[in-house]
ZASE-281033 format. One line per 5 residues: number of its first residue (from 1); for each residue x, z, y of N, C-alpha, C. Coordinates in nm, 4 decimals, always signed. Layout:
<recs>
NUM = X/Z/Y/X/Z/Y/X/Z/Y; ... $
</recs>
This chain:
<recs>
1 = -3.3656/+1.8956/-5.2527/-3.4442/+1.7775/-5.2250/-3.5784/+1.7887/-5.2968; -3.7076/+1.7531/-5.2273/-3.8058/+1.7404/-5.3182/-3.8373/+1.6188/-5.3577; -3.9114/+1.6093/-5.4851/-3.9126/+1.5227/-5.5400/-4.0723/+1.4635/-5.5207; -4.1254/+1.5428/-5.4645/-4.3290/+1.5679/-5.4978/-4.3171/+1.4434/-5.3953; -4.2532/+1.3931/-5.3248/-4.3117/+1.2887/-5.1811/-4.3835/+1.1890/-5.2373 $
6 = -4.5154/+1.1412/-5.1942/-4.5320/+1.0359/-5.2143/-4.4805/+0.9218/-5.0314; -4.4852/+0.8061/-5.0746/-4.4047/+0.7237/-4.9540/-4.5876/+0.6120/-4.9252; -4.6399/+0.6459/-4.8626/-4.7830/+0.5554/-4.8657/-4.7379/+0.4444/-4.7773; -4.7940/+0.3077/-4.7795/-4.7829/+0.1952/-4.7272/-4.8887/+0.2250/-4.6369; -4.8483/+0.1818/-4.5213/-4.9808/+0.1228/-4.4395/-5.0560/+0.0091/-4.5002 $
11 = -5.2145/+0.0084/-4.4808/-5.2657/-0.0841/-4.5229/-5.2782/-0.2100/-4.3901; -5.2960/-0.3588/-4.5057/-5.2650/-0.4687/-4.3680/-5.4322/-0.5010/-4.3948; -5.4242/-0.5601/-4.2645/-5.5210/-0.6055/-4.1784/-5.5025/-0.7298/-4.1551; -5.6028/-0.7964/-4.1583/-5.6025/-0.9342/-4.1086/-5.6518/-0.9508/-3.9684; -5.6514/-1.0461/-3.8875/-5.7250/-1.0475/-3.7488/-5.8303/-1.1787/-3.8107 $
16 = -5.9067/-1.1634/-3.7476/-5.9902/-1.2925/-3.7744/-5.9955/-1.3890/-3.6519; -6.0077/-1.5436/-3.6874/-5.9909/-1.5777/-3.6188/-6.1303/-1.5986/-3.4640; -6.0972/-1.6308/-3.3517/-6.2628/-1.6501/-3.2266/-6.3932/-1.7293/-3.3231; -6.3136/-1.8003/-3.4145/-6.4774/-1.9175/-3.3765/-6.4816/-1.8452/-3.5493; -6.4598/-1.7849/-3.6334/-6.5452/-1.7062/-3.7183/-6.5295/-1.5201/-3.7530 $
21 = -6.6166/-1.5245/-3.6069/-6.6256/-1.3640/-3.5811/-6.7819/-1.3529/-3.6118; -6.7692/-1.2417/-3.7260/-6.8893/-1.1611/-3.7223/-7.0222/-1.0919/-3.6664; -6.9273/-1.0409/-3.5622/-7.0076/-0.9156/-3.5033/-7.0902/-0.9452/-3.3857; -7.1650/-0.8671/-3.3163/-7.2428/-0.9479/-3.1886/-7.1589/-0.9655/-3.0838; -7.1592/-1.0242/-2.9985/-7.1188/-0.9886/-2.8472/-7.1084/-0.9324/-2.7957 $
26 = -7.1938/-0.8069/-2.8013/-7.2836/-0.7078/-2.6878/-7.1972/-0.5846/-2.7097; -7.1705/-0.4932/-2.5772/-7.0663/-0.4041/-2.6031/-7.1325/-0.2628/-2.6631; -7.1195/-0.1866/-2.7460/-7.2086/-0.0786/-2.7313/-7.1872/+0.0040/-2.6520; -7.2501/+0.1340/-2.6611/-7.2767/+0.2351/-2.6048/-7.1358/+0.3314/-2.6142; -7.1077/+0.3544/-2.7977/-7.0216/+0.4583/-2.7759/-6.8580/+0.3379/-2.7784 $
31 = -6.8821/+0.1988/-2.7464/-6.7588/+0.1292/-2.7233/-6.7414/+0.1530/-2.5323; -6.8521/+0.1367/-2.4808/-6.8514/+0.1631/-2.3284/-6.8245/+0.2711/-2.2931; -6.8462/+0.4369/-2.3995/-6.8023/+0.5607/-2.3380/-6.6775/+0.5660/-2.4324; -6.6156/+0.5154/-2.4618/-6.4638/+0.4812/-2.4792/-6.4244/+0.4100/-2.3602; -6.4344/+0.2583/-2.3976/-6.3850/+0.2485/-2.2154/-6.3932/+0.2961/-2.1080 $
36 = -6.5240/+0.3904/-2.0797/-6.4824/+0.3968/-1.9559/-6.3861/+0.5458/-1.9628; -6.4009/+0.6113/-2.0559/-6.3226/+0.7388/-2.0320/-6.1938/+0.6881/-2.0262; -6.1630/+0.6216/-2.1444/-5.9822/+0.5455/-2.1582/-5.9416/+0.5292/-2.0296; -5.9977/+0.4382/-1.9576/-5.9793/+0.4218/-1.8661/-5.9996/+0.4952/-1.6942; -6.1002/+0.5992/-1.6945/-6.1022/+0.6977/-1.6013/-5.9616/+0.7989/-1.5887 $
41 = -5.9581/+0.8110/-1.7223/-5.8091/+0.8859/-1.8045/-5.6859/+0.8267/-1.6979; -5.6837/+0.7168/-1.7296/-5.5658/+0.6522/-1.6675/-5.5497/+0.6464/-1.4987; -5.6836/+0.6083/-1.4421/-5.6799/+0.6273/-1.3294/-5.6438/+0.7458/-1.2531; -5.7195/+0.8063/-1.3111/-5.6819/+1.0209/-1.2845/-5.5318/+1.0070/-1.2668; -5.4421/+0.9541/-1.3774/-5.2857/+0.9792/-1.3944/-5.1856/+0.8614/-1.3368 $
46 = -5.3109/+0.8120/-1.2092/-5.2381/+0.7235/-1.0805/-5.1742/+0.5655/-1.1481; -5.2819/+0.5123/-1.2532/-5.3091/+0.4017/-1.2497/-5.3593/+0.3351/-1.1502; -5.2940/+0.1782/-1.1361/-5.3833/+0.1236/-1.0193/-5.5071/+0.0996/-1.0378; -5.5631/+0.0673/-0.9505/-5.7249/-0.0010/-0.9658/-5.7242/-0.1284/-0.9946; -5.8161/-0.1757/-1.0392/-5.7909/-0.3309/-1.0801/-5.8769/-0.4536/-0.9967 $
51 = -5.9649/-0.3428/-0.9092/-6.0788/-0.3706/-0.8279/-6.0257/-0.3449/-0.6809; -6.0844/-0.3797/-0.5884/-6.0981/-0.3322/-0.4550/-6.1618/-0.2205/-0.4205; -6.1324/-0.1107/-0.4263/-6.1945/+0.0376/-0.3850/-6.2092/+0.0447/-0.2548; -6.3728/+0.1027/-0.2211/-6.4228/+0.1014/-0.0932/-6.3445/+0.2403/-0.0950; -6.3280/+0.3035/+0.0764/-6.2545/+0.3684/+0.1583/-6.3655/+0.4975/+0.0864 $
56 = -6.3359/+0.6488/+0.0615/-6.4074/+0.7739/+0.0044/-6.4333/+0.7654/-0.1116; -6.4201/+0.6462/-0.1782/-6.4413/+0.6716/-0.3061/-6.3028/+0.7150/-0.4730; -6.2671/+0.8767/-0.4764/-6.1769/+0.8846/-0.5348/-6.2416/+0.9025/-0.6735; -6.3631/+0.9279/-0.6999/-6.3655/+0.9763/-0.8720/-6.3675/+0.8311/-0.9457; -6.2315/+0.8923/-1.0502/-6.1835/+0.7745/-1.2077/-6.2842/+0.7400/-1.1871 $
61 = -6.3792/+0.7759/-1.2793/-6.5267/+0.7720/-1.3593/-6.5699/+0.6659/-1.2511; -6.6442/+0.6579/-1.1713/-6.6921/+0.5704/-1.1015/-6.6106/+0.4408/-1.0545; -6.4820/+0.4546/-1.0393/-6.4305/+0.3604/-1.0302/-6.4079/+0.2766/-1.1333; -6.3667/+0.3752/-1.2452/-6.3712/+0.2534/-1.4192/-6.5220/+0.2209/-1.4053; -6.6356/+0.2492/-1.3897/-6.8100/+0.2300/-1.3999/-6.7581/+0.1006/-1.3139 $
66 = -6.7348/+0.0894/-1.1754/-6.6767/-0.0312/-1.0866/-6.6283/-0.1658/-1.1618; -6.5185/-0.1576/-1.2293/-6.4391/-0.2037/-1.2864/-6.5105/-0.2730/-1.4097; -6.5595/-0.1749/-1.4836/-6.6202/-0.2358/-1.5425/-6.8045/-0.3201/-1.5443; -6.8170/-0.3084/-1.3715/-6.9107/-0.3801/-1.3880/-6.8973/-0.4686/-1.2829; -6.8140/-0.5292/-1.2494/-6.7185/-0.6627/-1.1799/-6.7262/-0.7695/-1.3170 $
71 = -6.7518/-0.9256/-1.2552/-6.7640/-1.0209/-1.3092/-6.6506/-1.1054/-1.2896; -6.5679/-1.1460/-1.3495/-6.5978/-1.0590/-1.5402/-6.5106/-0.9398/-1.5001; -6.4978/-0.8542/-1.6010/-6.4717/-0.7060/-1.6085/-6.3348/-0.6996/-1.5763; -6.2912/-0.6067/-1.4967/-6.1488/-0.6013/-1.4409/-6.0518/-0.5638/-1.5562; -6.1249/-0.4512/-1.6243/-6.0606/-0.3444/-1.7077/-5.9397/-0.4137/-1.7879 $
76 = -5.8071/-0.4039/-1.7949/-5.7017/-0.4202/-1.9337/-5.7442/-0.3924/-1.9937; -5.7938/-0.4145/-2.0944/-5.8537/-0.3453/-2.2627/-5.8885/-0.4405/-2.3275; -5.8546/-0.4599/-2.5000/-5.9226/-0.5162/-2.5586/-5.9904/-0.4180/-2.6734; -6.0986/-0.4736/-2.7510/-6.1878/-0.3689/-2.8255/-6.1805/-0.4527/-2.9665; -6.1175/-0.3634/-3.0602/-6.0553/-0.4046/-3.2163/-6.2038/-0.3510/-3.3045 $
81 = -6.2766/-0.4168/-3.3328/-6.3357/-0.3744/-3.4281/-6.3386/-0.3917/-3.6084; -6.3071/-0.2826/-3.6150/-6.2899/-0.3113/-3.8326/-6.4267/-0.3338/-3.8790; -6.3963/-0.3785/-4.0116/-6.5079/-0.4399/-4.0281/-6.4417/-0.3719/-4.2317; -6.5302/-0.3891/-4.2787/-6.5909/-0.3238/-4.4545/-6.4602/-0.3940/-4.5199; -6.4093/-0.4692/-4.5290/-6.3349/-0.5515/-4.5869/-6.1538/-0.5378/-4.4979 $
86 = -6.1478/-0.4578/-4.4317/-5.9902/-0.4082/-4.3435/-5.9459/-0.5457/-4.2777; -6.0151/-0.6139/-4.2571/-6.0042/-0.7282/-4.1295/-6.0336/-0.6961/-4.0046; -6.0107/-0.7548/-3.8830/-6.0814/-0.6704/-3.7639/-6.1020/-0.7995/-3.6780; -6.1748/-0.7523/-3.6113/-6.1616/-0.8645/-3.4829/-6.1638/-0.8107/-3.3008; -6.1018/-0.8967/-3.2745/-5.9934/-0.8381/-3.1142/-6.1336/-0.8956/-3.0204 $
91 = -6.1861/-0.8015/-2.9371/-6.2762/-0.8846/-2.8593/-6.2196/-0.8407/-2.7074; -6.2391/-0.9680/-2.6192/-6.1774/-0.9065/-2.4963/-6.3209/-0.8700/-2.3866; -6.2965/-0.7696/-2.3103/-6.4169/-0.7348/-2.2137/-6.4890/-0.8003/-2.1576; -6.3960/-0.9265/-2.0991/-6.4708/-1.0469/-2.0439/-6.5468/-1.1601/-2.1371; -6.5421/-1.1615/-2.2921/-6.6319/-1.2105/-2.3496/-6.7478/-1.1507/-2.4370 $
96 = -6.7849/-1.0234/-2.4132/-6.8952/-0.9328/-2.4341/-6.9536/-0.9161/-2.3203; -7.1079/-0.9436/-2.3768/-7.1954/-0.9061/-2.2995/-7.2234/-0.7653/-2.2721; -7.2042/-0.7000/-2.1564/-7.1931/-0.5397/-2.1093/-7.3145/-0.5014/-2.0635; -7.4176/-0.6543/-2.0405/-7.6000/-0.5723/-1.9412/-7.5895/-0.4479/-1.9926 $
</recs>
């Protein structure tokens, strides 16, 4: 048996609550090339669409781009952002601004 193990705790997190969130609204750049790959990903591996797909159009990529630019945003996803202090806050697609 060894004895060297250390046993580490996960560290906790708090969620914060809607009406005192930090951060802006606005989705970024490398949060949007997360979504849309996450989600091109899935489509590729015969996820449904969440949108109405016009007839020739098979590439993921454009269809998550679709998806996610439908009002409000089709996409399942929510976007966890941490914050300096190991709190986070849950934002959902449809309440970020994506212009």
């Amino acid at each position: 048996m060894n004895d060297n193990v250390d046993v580490i705790e996960p560290i906790d997190s708090v969620e914060i609550p809607l009406e005192e969130r930090q951060t802006t609204p606005y989705l970024t750049k490398y949060e949007r090339a997360r979504i849309l790959g996450a989600r091109a990903l899935q489509l590729s591996m015969n996820a449904p669409a969440m949108i109405n797909v016009k007839p020739g159009v098979t590439d993921p990529l454009e269809i998550a781009e679709m998806e996610l630019a439908a009002k409000p945003p089709k996409i399942p996803m929510i976007i966890r952002r941490y914050l300096p202090d190991r709190s986070y806050e849950d934002w959902k697609l449809s309440e970020l601004n994506i212009d």
